[in-house]
C-alpha positions in Angstrom: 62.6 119.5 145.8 59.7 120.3 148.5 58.6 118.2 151.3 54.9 118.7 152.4 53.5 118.1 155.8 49.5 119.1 156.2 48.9 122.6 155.6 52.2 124.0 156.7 54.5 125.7 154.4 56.5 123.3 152.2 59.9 122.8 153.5 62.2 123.3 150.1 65.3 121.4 149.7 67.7 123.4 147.2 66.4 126.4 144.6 67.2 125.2 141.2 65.5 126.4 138.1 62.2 125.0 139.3 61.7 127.0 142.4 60.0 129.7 139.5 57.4 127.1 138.2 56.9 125.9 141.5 56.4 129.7 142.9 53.9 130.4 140.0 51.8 127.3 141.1 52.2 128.1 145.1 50.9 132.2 144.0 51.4 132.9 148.2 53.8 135.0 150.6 56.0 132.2 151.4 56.6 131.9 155.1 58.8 129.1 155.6 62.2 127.7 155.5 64.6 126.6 152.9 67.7 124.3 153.2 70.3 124.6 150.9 73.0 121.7 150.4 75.4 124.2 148.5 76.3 127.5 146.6 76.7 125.5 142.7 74.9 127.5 140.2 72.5 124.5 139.9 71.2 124.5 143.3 70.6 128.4 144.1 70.4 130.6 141.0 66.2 129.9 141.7 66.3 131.7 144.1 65.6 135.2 142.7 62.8 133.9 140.4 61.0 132.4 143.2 57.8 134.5 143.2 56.5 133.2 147.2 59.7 134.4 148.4 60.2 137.7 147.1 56.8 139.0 147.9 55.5 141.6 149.8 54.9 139.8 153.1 57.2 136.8 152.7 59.6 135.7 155.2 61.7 133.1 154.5 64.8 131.7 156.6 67.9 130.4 154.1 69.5 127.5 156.0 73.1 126.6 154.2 76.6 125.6 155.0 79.5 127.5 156.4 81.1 129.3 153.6 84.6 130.3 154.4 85.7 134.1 155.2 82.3 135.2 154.9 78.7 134.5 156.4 76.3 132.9 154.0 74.5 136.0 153.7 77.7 137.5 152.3 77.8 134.3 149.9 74.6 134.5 148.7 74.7 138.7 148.2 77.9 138.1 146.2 75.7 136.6 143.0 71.8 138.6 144.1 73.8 141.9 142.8 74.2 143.9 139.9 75.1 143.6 137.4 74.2 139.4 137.5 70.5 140.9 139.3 69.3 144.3 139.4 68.8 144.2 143.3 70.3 142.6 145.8 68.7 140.6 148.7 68.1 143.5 151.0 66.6 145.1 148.5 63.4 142.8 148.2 60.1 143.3 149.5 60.0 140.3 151.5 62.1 139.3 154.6 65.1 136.9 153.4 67.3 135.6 156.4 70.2 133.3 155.7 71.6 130.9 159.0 75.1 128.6 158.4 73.8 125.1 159.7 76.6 122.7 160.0 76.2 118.8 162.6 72.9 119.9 163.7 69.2 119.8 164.2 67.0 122.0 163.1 63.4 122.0 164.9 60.4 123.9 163.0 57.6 123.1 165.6 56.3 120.3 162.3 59.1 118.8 161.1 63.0 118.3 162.3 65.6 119.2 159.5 68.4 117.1 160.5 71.8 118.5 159.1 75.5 116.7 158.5 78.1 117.2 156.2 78.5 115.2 152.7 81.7 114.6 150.1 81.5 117.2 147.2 83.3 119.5 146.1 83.5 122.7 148.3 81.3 122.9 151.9 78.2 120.6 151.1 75.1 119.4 154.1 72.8 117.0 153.1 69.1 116.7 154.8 67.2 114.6 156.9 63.1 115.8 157.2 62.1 113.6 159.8 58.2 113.9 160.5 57.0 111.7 163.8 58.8 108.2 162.5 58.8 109.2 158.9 61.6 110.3 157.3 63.2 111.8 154.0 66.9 111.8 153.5 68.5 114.4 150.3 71.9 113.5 149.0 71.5 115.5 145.7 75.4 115.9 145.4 77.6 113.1 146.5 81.7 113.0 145.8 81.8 108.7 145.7 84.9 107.9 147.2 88.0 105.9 146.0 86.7 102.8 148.0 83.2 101.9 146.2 82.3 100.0 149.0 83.0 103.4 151.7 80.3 105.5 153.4 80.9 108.7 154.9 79.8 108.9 158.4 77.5 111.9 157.8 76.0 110.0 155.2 75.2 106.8 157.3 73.5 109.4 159.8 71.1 110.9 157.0 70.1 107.8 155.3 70.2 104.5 157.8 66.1 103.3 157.8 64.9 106.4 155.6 61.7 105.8 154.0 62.8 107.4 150.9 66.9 108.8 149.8 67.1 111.5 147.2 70.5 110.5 146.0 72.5 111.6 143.1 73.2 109.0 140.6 74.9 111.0 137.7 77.3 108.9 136.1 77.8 105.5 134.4 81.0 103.3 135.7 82.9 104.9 132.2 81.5 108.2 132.8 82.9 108.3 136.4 86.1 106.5 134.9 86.6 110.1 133.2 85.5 112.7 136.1 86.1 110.5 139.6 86.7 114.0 141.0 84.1 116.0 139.8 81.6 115.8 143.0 79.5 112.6 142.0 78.8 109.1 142.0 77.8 106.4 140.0 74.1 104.8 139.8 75.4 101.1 141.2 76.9 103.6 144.7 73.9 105.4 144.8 71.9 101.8 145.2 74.6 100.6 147.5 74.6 103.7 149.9 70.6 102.6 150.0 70.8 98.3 150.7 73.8 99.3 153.2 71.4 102.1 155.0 68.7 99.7 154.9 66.7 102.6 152.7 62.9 101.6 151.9 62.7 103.6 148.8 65.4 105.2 146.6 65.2 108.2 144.4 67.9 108.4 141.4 68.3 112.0 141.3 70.9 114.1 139.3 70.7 113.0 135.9 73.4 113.7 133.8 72.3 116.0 131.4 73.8 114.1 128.3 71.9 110.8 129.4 68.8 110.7 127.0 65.5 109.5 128.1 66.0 106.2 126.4 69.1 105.9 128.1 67.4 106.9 131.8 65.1 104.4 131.2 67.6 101.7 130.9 70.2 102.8 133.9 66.7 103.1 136.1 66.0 99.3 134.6 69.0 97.7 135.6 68.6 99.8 139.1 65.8 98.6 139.9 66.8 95.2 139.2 69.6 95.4 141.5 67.7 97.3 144.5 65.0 94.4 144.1 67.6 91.9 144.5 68.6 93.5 148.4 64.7 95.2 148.4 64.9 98.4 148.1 63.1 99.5 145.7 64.3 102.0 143.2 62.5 104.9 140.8 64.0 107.3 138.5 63.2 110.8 139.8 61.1 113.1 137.2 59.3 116.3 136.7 56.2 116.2 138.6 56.9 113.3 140.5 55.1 112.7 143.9 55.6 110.7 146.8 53.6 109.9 149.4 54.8 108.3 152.7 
């Protein structure tokens, strides 16, 4: 996911499989910063295949969460390696610096990158890309908790008043019935995190893989429905999708 503000380098939010395409349409020396929520396969194994930020020229700081016993550097090193990669980081052309962000802010001169921590499974931030008083908040990943009507306080912080939530929405009420512990939430909390934040706009993010198109259509139906009734309104993220705020 990539935020734009003017001309400056996109700010990128995770690097999942699309960070390649996404590099092969940018064709640049990426000089910019990266936030990452996690170390799951799913939201760094882009990172090598990113073209911008392996280039000659590139610099490129890596913000992520604490990992324990090592530095994230060490973290990320420990999967950049052979025999999964036939280099490792250091080994690049570009310049590839990794920072552990925890309850912080982080200031890039264009945009503030506001950072707390969020329920998953294993150390997990989630993002808040505030530029003047617009704002972007990223929950890709988001353990719902035993009470469905609970919100962590770091997640409060990220999303009260956004203009737009990125929020995973993975499972059904069943499918969540059968993996409460797995690191995700249902569609219905992902719209209730929003009406309680007093979101503008939410994003359902984190499709399941086994829910069909048909199907997404439907669960983004009846979301909708429901965000209209508190208004907030409520889209089905997609590949290629654009927002403009």
């Amino acid at each position: 996911m990539t935020v734009h503000v003017g001309d400056e380098n996109p700010i990128l939010l995770d690097l999942g499989t699309g960070a390649r395409e996404f590099g092969l349409a940018m064709a640049r020396p990426f000089d910019g910063a990266v936030f990452i929520t996690h170390l799951h396969w799913d939201h760094i194994q882009g990172l090598p295949f990113f073209g911008p930020m392996i280039m000659a020229g590139a610099s490129t700081t890596v913000y992520g969460p604490a990992q324990p016993g090592e530095t994230l550097k060490e973290a990320l090193d420990s999967f950049i390696r052979p025999p999964l990669f036939p280099v490792m980081i250091d080994g690049l052309p570009s310049k590839i610096d990794a920072v552990a962000i925890g309850e912080e802010t982080i200031d890039l001169g264009y945009a503030s990158v506001v950072s707390r921590s969020v329920p998953h499974v294993g150390d997990t931030n989630g993002y808040r890309v505030e530029v003047g008083d617009r704002s972007v908040a990223y929950i890709p990943d988001h353990q719902q908790p035993s009470d469905p009507t609970a919100i962590a306080p770091g997640v409060r912080d990220l999303c009260r008043e956004a203009d737009v939530l990125i929020h995973d929405a993975q499972y059904t009420p069943d499918e969540f019935a059968t993996k409460p512990h797995w690191g995700h939430c249902t569609i219905d909390y992902a719209v209730h995190v929003a009406v309680m934040c007093g979101v503008k706009q939410l994003v359902l993010f984190h499709h399941d893989p086994s829910h069909h198109d048909d199907m997404l259509d439907e669960l983004v139906a009846e979301a909708k429905a429901k965000g209209a009734v508190a208004g907030v309104e409520v889209v089905g993220a997609h590949e290629g999708l654009e927002i403009a705020i």
